[in-house]
C-alpha positions as CSV (number, residue, x, y, z in Angstrom):
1,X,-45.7,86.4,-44.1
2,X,-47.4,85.5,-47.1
3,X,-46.4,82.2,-49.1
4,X,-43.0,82.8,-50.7
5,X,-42.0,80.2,-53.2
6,X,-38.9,81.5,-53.9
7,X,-36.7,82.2,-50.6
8,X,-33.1,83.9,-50.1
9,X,-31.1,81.9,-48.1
10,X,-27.4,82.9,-47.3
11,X,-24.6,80.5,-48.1
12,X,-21.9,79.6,-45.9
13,X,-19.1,77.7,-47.6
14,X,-16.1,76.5,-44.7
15,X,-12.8,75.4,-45.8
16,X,-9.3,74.7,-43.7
17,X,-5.8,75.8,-44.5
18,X,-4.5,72.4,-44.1
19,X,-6.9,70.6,-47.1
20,X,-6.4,71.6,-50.9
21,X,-8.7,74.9,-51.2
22,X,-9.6,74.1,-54.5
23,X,-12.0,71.4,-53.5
24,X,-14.4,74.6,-51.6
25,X,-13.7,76.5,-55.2
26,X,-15.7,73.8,-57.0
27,X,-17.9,73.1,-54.3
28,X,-18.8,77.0,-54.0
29,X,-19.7,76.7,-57.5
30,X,-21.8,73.9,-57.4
31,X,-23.6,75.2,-54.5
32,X,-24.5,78.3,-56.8
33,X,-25.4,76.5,-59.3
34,X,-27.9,74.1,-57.6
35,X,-29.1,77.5,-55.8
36,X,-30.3,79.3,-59.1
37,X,-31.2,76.2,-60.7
38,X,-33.9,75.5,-58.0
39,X,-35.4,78.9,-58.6
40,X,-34.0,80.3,-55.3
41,X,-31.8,83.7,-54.5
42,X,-28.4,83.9,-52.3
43,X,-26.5,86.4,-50.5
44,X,-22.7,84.9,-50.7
45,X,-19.6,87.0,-49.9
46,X,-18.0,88.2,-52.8
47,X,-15.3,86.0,-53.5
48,X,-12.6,88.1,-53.9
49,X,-13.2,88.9,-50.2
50,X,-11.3,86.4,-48.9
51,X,-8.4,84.0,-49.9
52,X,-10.2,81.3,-51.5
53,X,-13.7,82.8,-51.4
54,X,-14.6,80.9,-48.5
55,X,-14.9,81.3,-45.4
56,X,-11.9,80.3,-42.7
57,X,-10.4,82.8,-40.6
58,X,-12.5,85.0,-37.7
59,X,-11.9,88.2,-40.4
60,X,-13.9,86.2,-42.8
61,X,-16.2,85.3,-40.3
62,X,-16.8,89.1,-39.7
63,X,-16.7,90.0,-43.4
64,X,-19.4,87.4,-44.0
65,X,-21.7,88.3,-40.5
66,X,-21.6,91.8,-41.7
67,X,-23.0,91.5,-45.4
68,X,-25.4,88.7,-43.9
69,X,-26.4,91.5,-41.0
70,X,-26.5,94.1,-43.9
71,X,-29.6,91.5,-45.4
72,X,-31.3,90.2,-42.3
73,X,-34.7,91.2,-43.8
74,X,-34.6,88.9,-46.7
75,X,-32.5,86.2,-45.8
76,X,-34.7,83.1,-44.7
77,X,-32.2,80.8,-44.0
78,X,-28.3,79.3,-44.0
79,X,-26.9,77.0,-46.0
80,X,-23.7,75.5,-44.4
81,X,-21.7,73.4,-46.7
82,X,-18.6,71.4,-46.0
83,X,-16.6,70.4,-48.8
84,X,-13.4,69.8,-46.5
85,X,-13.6,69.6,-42.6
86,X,-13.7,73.4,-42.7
87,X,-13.2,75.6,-39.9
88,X,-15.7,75.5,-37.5
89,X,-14.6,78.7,-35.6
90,X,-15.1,80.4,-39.4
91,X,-18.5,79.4,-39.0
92,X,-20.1,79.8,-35.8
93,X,-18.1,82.9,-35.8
94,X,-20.5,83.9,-38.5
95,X,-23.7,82.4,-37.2
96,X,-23.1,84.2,-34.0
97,X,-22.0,87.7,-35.4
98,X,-24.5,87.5,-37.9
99,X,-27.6,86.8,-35.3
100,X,-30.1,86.2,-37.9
101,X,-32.1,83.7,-35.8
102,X,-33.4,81.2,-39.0
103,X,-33.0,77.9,-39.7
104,X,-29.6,76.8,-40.8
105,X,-29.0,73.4,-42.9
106,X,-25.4,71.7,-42.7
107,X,-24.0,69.6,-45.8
108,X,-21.3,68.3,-45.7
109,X,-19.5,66.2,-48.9
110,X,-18.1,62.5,-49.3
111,X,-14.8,61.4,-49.7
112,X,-14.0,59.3,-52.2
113,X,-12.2,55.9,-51.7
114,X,-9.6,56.1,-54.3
115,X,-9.2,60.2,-53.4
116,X,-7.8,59.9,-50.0
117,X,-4.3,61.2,-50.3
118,X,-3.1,64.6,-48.7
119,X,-4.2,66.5,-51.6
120,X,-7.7,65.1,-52.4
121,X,-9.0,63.9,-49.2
122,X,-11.4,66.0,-47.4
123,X,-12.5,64.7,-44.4
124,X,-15.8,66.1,-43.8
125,X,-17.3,63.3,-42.3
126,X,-15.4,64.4,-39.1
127,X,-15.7,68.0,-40.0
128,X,-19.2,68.3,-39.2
129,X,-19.6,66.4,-36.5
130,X,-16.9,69.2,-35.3
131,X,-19.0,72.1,-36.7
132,X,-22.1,70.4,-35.1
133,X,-20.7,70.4,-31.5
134,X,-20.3,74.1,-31.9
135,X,-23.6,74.9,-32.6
136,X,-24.7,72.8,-29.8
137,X,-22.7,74.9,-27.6
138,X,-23.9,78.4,-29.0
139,X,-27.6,77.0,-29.1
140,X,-28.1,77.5,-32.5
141,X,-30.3,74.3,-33.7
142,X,-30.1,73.0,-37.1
143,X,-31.1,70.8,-39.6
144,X,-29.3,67.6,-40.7
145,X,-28.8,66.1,-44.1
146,X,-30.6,62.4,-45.6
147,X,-27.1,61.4,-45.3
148,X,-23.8,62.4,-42.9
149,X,-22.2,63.2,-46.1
150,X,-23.1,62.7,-50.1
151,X,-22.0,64.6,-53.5
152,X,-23.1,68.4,-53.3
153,X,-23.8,67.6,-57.1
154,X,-26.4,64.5,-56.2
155,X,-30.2,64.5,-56.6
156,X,-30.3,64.5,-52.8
157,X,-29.4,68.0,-52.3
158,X,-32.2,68.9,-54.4
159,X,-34.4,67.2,-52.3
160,X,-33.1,68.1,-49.0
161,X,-32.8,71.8,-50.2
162,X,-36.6,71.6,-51.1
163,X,-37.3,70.3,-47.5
164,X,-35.5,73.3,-45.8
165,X,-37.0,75.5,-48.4
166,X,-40.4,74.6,-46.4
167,X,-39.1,74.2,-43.0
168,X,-38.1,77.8,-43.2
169,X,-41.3,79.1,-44.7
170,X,-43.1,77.3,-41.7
171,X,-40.5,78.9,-39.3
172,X,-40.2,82.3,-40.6
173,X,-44.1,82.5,-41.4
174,X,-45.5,81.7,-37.8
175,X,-43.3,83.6,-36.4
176,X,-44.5,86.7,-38.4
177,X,-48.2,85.1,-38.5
178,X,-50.7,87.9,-38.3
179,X,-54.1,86.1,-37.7
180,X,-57.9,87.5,-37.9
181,X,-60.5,86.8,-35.5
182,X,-63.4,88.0,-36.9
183,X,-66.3,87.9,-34.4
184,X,-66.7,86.3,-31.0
185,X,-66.4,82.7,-31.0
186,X,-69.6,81.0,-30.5
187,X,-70.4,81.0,-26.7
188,X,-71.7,77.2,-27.0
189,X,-67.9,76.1,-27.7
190,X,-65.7,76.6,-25.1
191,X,-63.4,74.1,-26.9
192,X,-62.3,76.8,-29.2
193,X,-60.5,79.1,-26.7
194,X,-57.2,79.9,-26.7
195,X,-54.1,82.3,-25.4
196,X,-53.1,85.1,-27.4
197,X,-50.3,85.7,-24.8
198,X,-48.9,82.8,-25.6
199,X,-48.9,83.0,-29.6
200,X,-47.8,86.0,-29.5
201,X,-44.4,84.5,-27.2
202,X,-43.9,82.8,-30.2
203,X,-44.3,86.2,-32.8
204,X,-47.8,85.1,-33.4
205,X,-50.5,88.8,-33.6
206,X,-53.9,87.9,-33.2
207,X,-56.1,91.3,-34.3
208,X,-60.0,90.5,-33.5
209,X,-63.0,92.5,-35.3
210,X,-66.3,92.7,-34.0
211,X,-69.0,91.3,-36.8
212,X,-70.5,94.3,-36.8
213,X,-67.9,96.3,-38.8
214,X,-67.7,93.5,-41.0
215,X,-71.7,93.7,-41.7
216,X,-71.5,97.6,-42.0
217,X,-68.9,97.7,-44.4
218,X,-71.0,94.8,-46.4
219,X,-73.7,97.6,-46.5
220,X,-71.6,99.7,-48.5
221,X,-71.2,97.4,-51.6
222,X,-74.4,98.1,-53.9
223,X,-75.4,95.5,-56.3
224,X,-74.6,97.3,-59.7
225,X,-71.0,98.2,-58.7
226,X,-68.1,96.9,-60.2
227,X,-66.5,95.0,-57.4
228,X,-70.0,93.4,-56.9
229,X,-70.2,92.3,-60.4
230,X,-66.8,91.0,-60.1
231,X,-67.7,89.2,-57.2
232,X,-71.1,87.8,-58.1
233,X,-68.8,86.3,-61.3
234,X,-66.0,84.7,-59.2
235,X,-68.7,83.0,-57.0
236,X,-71.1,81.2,-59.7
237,X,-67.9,80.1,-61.2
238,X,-66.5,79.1,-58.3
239,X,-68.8,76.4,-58.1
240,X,-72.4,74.9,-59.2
241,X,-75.4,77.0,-57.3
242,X,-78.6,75.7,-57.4
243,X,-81.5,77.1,-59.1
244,X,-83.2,77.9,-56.1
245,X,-81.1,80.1,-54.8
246,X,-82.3,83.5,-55.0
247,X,-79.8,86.8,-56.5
248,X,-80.4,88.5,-53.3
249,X,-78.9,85.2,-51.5
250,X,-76.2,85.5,-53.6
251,X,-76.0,89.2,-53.3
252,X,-75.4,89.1,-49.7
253,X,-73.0,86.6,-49.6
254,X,-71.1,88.7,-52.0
255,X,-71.0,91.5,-50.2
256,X,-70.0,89.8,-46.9
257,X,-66.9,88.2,-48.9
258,X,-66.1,91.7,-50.3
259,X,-66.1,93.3,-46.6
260,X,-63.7,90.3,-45.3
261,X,-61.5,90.5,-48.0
262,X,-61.1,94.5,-47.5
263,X,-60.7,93.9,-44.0
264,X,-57.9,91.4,-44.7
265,X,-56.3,93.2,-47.1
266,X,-56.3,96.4,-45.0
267,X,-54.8,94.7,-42.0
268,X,-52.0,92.9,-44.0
269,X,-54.0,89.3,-42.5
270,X,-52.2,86.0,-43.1
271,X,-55.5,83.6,-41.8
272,X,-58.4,84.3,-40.4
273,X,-61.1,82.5,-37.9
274,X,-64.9,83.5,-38.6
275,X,-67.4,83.4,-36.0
276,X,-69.6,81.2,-38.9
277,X,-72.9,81.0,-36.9
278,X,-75.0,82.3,-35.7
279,X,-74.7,85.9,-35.9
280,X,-73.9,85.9,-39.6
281,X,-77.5,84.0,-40.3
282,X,-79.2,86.0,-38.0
283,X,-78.2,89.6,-38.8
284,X,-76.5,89.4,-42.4
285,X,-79.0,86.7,-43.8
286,X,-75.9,84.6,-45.4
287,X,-73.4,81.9,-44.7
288,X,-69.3,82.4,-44.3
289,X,-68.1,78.9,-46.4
290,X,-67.7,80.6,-49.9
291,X,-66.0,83.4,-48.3
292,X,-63.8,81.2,-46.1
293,X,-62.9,78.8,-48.8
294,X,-62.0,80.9,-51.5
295,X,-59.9,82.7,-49.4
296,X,-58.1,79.4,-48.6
297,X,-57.9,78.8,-52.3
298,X,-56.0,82.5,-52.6
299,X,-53.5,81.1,-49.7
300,X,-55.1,82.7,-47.3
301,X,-56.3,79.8,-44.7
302,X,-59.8,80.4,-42.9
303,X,-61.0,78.8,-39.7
304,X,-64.4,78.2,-38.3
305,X,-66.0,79.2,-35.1
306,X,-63.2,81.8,-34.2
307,X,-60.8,78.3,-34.1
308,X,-57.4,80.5,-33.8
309,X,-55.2,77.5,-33.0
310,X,-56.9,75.6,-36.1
311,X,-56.0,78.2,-38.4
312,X,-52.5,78.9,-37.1
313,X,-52.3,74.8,-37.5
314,X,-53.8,75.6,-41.6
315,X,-51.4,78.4,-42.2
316,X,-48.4,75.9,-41.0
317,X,-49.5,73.4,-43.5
318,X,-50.0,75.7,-46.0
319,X,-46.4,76.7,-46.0
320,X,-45.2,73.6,-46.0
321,X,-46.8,72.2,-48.8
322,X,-48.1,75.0,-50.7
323,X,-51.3,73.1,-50.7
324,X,-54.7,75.2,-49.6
325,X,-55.8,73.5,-46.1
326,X,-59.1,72.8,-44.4
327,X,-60.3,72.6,-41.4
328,X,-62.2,69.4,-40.9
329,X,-63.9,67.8,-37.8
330,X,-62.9,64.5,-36.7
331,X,-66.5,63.3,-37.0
332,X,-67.7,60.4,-37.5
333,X,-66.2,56.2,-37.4
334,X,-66.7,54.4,-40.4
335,X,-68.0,51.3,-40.3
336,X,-66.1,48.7,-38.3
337,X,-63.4,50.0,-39.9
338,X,-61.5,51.3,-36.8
339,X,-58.6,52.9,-38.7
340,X,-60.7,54.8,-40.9
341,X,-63.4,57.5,-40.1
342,X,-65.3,60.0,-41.1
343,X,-64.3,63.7,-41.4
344,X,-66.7,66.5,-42.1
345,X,-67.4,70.4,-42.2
346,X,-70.6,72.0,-43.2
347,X,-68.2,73.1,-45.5
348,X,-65.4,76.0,-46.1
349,X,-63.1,73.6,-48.1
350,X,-61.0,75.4,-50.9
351,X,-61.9,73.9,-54.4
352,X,-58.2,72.8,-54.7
353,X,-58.6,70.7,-51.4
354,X,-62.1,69.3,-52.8
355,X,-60.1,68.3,-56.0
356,X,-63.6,67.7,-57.1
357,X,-66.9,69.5,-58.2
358,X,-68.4,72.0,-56.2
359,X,-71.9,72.9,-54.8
360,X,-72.5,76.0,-53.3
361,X,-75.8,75.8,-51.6
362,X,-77.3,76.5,-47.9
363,X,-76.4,75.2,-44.5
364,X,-77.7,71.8,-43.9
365,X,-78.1,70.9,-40.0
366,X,-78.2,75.0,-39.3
367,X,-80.1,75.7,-42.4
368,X,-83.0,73.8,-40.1
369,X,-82.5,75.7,-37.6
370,X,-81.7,79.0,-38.8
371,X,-83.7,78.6,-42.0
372,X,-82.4,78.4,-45.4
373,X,-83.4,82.1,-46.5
374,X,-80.3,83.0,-44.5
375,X,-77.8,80.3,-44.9
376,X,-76.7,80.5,-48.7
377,X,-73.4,80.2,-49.1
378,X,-72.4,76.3,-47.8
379,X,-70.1,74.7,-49.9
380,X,-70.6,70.9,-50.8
381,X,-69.1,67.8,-52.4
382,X,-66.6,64.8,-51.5
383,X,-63.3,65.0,-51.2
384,X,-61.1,63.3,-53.8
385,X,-59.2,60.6,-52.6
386,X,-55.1,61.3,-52.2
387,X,-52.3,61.3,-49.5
388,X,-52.9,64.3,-46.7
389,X,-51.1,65.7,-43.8
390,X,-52.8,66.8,-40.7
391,X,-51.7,69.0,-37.5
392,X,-53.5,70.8,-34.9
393,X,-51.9,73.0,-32.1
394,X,-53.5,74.2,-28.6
395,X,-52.8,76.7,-26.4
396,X,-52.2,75.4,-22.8
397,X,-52.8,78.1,-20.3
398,X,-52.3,75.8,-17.6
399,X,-49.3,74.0,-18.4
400,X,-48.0,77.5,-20.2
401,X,-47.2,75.9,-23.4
402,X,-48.2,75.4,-26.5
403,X,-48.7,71.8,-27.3
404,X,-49.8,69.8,-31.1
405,X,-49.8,66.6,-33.0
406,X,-49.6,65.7,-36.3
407,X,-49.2,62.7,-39.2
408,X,-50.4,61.0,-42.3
409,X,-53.2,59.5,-44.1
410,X,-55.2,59.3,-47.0
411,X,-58.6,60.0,-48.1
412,X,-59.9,57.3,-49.4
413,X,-63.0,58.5,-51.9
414,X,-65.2,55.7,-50.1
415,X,-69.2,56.4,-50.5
416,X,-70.7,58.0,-47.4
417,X,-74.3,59.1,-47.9
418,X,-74.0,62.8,-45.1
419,X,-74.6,66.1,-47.1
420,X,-71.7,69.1,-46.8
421,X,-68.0,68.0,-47.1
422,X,-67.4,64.6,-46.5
423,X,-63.8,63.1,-45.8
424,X,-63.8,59.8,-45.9
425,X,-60.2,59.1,-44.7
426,X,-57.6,56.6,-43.1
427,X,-55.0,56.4,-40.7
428,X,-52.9,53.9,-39.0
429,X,-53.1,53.4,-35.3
430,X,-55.9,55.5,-35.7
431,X,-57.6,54.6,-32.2
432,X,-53.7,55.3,-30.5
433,X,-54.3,58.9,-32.2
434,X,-57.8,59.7,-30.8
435,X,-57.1,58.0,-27.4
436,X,-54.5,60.8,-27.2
437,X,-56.7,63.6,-28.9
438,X,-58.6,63.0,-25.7
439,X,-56.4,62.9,-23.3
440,X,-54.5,65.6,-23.9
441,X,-57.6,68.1,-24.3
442,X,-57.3,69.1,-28.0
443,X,-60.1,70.2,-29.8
444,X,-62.5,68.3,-32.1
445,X,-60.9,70.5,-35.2
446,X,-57.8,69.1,-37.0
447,X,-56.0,71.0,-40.2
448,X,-55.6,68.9,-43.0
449,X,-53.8,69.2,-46.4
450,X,-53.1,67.3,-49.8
451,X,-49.6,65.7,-49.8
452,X,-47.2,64.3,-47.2
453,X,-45.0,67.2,-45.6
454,X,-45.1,65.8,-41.6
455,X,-41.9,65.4,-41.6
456,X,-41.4,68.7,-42.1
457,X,-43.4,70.3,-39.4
458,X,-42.1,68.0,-37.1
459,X,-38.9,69.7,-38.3
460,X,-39.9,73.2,-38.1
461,X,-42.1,72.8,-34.6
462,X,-39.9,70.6,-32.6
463,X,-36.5,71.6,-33.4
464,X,-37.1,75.1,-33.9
465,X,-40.1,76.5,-32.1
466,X,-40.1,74.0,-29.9
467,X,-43.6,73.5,-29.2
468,X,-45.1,69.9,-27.5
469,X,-45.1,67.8,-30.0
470,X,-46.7,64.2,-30.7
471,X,-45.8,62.8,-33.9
472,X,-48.8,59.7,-34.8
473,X,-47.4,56.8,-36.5
């Protein structure tokens, strides 16, 4: 599933016979108001459908399951509102009949102090604790509120409707994830293995390609033709190249881009993880950064050395912020600094992630090794400083599971004199967070992106997918 900004989520509003119905009127209202104002779409049931245009009774229940059944393939997630203590048979009637298997969020509305009287009080506060039990019963999980109860009209649904907003893109997209493994991984990293069986437990595809249809498909794009124009455009303005760098350099590296892209395109790809050396060098003549990370900048996240788990863990962070990740290593300490360190890649950072100018030259520490006739395409500069997520997930055949961990920090633009992409960053308790890294056997790779959305992967991976999760603070 590809990024989706705007999302379709099904409302839900409950409401009991013994509280004055017209408090779910307003609060129906409200609800669709805040719904279209945020740019989002609904499926509601028609509200002369019922008796109050809510939902109560087990007919409504049905009447609702079946127009929510009737949309399965667009809805993305529930909205349950309480504006009274509602019904909660009405609802997990519906959640059960309806069996659309997404996240669900539960509101429910305040009371207030001087409206308490038989006519205006609405007792929601006790109402959902009811409606909550229920769900625990049916196994249906769901996501909580900032509050027990606050105004439907306050700023805080706003916010906690934008949360779910990206705990259900991070929910609905891995579990449709269709990821690329283009190449073998490099045979001199065995930390980079994973379990397809397992992803795909969890509605994850892994397709791999063998290089060489990549290169042979390269072949076909001839200098002078229009795609290869366009091409050769998007990469020098992509970034600075240097005058050294020959047209045929360039060249190449287009038409490697141009044979990944069609690939990706052709196989409906969501992320992909490139065998980046040596092959490429050896029988293409060019690097993979450019190609890698301005497909990250086009949403389409792009992991080195065949690292399936560290793309799955970009793509995840990627819907939840809407942010282009990387893939960085953790790489280096800084200083005697020991919460802050040194993170690097040679590099296949998006320009957005960079946030500052570009180089696109050749391979540093390989370009020594494999020569820098055959290693354009590298691209290079410092990461501006800001606030970032990271995660990282990995496939554990031996325990059967699949297992991650994830927090906060921030780059902090420090001077650190190492070519490629440098990351100067921080994080708290940052010795606790490498003491487990090795521990638990995760890779040296960690997914990072601009902005602070932990909190809801945590959501969408513990409470949802239910994945190992360590959460660094």
């Amino acid at each position: 599933m590809a990024y989706k900004k705007e999302l379709t989520f099904g409302l839900i509003v409950a409401t009991r016979n013994v509280f004055n119905s017209k408090l779910a009127v307003e609060a129906r209202r409200v609800l669709l108001e805040k719904i279209e104002k945020s740019g989002h779409r609904n499926v509601i049931l028609p509200a002369g459908e019922t008796p109050t245009g809510n939902i109560e009774t087990f007919q409504d229940a049905q009447k609702c399951a079946t127009l929510f059944r009737q949309n399965r393939d667009i809805i993305d997630g529930v909205i349950l509102v309480l504006p009274n203590f509602g019904d909660e048979l009405g609802v997990i009637n519906t959640l059960n009949l309806s069996k659309l298997d997404v996240p669900v969020l539960i509101q429910a509305c305040d009371d207030d102090n001087d409206k308490v009287d038989v006519k205006s009080r609405r007792d929601a506060f006790c109402g959902k604790i009811s409606v909550c039990n229920n769900l625990y019963q049916y196994g249906i999980p769901f996501t909580d509120t900032t509050y027990h109860t606050y105004p439907l009209e306050s700023e805080l649904f706003d916010k906690d409707l934008e949360y779910f907003a990206g705990v259900c893109r991070v929910v609905n997209g891995l579990g449709s994830a269709r990821i690329g493994a283009i190449g073998a991984r490099p045979g001199a990293f065995q930390t980079m293995r994973h379990s397809e069986k397992l992803l795909q437990a969890y509605g994850i595809t892994v397709l791999p390609v063998d290089l060489s249809e990549i290169f042979a498909s390269a072949e076909k794009f001839t200098p002078g033709s229009p795609e290869m124009k366009r091409k050769l455009e998007e990469i020098r303005e992509y970034g600075t190249i240097p005058q050294r760098i020959r047209q045929e350099q360039v060249e190449r590296q287009a038409a490697f881009s141009l044979a990944v892209d069609r690939w990706v395109d052709d196989n409906q790809i969501d992320a992909t993880a490139i065998q980046c050396w040596d092959s490429v060098q050896k029988n293409f003549g060019c690097a993979t950064c450019v190609t890698m990370s301005m497909m990250g900048e086009r949403f389409l996240p792009s992991a080195c050395e065949v690292d399936v788990a560290g793309v799955i863990s970009m793509y995840a962070l990627l819907l939840a912020s809407g942010n282009p990740p990387a893939i960085l290593d953790w790489n280096n300490n800084f200083g005697a600094d020991r919460n802050m360190c040194v993170c690097t890649h040679c590099s296949n950072y998006p320009k957005s992630f960079m946030q500052s100018d570009l180089e696109i030259s050749t391979l540093d520490v390989l370009g020594t090794v494999l020569g820098h006739e055959d290693t354009f395409g590298a691209i290079k500069g410092k990461v501006a400083p800001g606030p970032f997520s990271f995660f990282r997930i990995s496939t554990d055949d031996t325990a059967g599971l699949i297992k991650s961990y994830l927090g906060e920090g921030e780059f902090t633009g420090d001077p650190y004199g190492m070519d490629g992409g440098i990351a100067v960053s921080k994080v708290d308790n940052l010795q606790q967070l490498l003491k487990f890294i090795c521990r638990n056997g995760f890779e040296h790779h960690v997914a990072m992106t601009r902005g602070n959305v932990a909190s809801v992967i945590e959501e969408a991976v513990d409470n949802y997918l239910g994945w190992e999760l360590y959460r660094h603070l």
